[in-house]
SEDO-936282 format. One record per residue (C-alpha): x, y, z. Coordinates in nm, 2 decimals. Layout:
N
X	Y	Z;
...
***
This chain:
299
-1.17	19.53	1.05;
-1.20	19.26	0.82;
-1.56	19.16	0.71;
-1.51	18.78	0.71;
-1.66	18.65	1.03;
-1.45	18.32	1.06;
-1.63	17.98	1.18;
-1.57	17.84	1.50;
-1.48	17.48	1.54;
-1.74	17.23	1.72;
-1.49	17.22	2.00;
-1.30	17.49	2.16;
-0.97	17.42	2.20;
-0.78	17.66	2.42;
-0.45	17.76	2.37;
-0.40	17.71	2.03;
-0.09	17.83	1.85;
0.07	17.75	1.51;
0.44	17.82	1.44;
0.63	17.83	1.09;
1.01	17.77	1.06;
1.21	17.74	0.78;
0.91	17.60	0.58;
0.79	17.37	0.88;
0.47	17.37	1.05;
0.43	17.30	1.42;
0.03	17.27	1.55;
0.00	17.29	1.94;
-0.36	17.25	2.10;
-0.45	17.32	2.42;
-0.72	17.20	2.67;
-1.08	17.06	2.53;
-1.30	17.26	2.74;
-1.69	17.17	2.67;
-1.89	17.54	2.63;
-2.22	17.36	2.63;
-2.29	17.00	2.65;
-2.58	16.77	2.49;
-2.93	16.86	2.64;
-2.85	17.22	2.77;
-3.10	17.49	2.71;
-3.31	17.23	2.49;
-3.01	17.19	2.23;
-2.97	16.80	2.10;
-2.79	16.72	1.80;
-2.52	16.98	1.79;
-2.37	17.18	1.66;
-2.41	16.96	1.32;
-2.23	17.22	1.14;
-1.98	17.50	1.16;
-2.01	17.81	1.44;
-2.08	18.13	1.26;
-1.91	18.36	1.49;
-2.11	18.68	1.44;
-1.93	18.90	1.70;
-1.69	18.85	2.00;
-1.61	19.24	2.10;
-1.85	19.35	2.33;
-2.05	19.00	2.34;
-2.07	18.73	2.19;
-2.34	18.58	1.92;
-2.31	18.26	1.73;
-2.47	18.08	1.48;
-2.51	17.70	1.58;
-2.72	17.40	1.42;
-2.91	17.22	1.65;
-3.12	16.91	1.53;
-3.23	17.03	1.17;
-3.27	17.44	1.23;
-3.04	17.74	1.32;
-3.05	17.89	1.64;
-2.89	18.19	1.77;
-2.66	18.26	2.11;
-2.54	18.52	2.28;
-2.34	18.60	2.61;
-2.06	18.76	2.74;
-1.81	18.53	2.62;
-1.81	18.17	2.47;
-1.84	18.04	2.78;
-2.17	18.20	2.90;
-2.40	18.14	2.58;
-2.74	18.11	2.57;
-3.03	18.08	2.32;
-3.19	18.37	2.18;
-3.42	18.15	1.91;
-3.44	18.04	1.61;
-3.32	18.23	1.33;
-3.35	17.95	1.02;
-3.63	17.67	0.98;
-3.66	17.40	0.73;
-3.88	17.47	0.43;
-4.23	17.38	0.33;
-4.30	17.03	0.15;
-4.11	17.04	-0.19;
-3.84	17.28	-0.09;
-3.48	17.24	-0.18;
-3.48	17.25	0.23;
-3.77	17.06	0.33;
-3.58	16.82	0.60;
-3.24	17.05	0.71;
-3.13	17.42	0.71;
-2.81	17.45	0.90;
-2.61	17.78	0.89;
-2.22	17.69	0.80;
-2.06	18.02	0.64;
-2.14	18.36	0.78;
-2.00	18.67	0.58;
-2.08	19.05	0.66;
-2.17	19.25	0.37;
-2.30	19.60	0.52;
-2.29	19.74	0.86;
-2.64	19.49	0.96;
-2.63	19.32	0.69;
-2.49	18.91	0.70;
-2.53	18.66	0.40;
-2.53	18.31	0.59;
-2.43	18.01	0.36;
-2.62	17.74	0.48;
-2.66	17.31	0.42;
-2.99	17.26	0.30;
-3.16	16.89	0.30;
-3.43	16.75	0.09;
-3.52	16.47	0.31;
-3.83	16.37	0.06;
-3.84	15.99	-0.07;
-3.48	15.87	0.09;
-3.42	15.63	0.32;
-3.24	15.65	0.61;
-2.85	15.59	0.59;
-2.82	15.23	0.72;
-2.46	15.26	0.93;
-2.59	15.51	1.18;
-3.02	15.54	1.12;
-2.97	15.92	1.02;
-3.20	16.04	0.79;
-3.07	16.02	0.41;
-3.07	16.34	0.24;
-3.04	16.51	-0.09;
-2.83	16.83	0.00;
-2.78	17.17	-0.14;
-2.59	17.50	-0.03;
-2.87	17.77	0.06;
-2.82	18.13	0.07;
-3.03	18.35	0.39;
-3.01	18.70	0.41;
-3.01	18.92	0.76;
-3.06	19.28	0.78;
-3.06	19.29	1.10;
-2.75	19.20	1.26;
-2.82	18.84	1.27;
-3.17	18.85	1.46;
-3.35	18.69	1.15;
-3.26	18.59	0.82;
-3.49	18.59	0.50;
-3.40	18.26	0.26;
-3.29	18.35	-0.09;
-3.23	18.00	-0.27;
-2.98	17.75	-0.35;
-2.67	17.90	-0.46;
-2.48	17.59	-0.49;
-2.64	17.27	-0.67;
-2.49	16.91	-0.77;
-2.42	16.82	-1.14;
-2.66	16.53	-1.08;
-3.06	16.50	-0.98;
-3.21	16.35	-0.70;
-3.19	15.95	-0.71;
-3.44	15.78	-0.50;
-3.25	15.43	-0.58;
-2.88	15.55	-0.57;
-2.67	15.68	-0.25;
-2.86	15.76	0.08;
-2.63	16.08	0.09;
-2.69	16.31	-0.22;
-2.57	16.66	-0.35;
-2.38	16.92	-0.25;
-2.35	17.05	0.12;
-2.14	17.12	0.47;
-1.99	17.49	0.30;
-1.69	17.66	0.46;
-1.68	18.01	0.34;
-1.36	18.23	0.36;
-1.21	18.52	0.16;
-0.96	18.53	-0.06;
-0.59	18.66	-0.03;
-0.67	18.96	-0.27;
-0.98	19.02	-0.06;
-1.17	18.98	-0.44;
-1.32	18.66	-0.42;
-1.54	18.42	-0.15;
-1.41	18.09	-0.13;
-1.65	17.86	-0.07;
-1.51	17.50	0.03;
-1.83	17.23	0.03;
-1.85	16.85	-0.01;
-1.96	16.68	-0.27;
-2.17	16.37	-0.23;
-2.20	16.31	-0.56;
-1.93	16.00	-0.63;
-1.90	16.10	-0.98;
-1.66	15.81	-1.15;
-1.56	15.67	-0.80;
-1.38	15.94	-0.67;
-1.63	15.89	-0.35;
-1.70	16.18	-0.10;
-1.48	16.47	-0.16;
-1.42	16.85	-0.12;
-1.48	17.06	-0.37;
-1.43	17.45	-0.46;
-1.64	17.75	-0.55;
-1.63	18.12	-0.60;
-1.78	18.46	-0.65;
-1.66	18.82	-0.68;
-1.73	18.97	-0.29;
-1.99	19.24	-0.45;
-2.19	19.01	-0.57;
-2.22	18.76	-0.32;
-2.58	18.81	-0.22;
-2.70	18.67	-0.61;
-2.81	18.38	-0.57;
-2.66	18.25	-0.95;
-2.28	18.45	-0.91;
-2.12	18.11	-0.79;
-1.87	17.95	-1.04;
-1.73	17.60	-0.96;
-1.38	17.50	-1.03;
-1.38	17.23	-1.27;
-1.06	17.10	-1.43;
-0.80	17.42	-1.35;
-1.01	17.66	-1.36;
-1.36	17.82	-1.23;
-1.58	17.73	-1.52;
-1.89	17.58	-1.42;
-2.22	17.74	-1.27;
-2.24	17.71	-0.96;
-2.63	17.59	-1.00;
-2.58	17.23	-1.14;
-2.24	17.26	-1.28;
-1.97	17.00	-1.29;
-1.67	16.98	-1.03;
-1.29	16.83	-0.95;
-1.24	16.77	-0.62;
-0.89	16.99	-0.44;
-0.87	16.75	-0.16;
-0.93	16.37	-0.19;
-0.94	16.10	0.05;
-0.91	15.86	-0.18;
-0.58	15.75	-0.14;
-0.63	15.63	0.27;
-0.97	15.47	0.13;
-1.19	15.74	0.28;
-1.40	15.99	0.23;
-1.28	16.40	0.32;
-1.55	16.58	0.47;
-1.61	16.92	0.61;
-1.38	17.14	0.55;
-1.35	17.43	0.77;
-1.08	17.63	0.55;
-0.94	18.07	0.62;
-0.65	18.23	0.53;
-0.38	18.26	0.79;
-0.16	18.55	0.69;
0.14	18.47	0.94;
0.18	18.13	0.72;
0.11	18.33	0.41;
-0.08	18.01	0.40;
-0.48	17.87	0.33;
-0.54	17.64	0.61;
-0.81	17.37	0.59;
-0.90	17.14	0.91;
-1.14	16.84	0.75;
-1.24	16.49	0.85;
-1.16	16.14	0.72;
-1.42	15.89	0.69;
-1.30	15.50	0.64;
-1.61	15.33	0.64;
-1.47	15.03	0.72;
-1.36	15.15	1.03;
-1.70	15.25	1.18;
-1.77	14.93	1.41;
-1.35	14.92	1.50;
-1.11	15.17	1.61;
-0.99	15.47	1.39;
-0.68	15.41	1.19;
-0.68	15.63	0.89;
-1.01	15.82	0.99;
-0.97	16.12	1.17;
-0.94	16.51	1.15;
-0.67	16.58	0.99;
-0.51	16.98	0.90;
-0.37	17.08	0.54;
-0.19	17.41	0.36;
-0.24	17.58	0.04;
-0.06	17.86	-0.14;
-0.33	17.91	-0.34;
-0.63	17.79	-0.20;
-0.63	17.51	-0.47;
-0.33	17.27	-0.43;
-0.33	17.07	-0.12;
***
């Protein structure tokens, strides 16, 4: 059994099936079906981030981000969760995570133990983002450590920090954040897809790339960021090139929820497009869109 626990999408879409054909690729998705809606069992805000899917074989336990913590369900199926608790909590004034700590990338290392990849916010000093009255942030990628199958989780640090410093008079969205974590094809290496907020010579709001070797994924410094062809950079304030822009459309590509599907032979990302300017009309180029990779690089 493979130790990547794959993320679950926000909504669960039944039926899905992709198909490859002489080179083509054919998406089908089925029904929309709503597994818990806003308000249920004291949830609000959520899930903010991606499911970490923990287990599905003789129940089911997930990850989700509600408001600005991590809180743990289990049930019978996806369609019977409830809340267990909290698992992961904000940190204490100063923090690197003193406004947001929201699970996104969930990988099994040892039989109880899990490494959860998570979006951290510094909320300290920003303003609130003007186009929606969200709470501005400064964000980081954290790294929490369960040895207990998920039932609590011990923070280890950032693992993954922007090239540039906090800026009370620049952007209301800061950093480095929103991680997708996958395994490689040669099993060697964690992929770790995140977005950069850091609009580094225009290039606006764009997904990045990082890696580690697998054994030595728990460190908080083994992260490498891949800056112009190759994985050169520390993963603690190094610099990055984006491998999937939106610049082209005039928007921003956020989110990426990225694994390796070996009937394509193929990496598959499913992200969202941002075009501001489309926020107060109807969605023309913004949207979530789906894209393929040989190598996990090239899009």
């Amino acid at each position: 059994m493979s130790k990547w626990l794959p993320m679950a999408c926000a909504g669960l879409l039944l039926g899905s099936s992709v198909a490859k054909e002489q080179h083509a690729v054919s998406i089908e998705l089925g029904q929309r079906v709503t597994v818990l809606g806003d308000r249920e069992q004291g949830l609000r805000y959520f899930p903010d981030e991606r499911l970490g899917v923990i287990e599905r074989a003789s129940e089911c336990r997930v990850l989700v981000t509600a408001g600005r913590k991590t809180v743990l369900l289990n049930g019978k199926d996806m369609f019977h969760l409830r809340v267990v608790g909290t698992v992961l909590s904000p940190g204490e004034a100063g923090t690197f995570d003193n406004g947001y700590a929201g699970v996104s990338g969930v990988y099994r290392a040892g039989a109880k133990e899990l490494l959860a990849f998570y979006h951290a916010e510094d909320h300290e000093g920003m303003p609130r983002i003007r186009a929606n009255n969200v709470q501005g942030f400064y964000c980081s990628i954290g790294l929490a450590v369960s040895n207990d199958d998920g039932a609590s989780f011990g923070k280890v640090g950032p693992v993954l920090t922007d090239s540039r410093s906090k800026d009370l008079d620049g952007h209301t969205d800061q950093g480095v954040g929103e991680p997708s974590v996958t395994l490689d094809r040669s099993g060697k290496f964690l992929l770790m897809y995140y977005t950069s907020h850091s609009r580094l010579d225009g290039r606006g709001v764009q997904i990045c790339l990082a890696r580690c070797p697998v054994d030595e994924a728990g460190k908080a410094d083994a992260w490498q960021k891949f800056h112009n062809g190759g994985f050169v950079e520390p993963g603690l304030g190094g610099r990055d090139t984006p491998v999937l822009s939106g610049k082209a459309l005039v928007a921003d590509a956020i989110f990426p929820h990225v694994t390796y599907c070996a009937n394509l032979d193929r990496y598959v990302m499913v992200y969202c497009l941002n075009a501001y300017n489309e926020f107060k009309s109807s969605p023309d180029r913004s949207g979530i869109y789906v894209a393929f990779s040989e190598d996990g690089i090239s899009w």
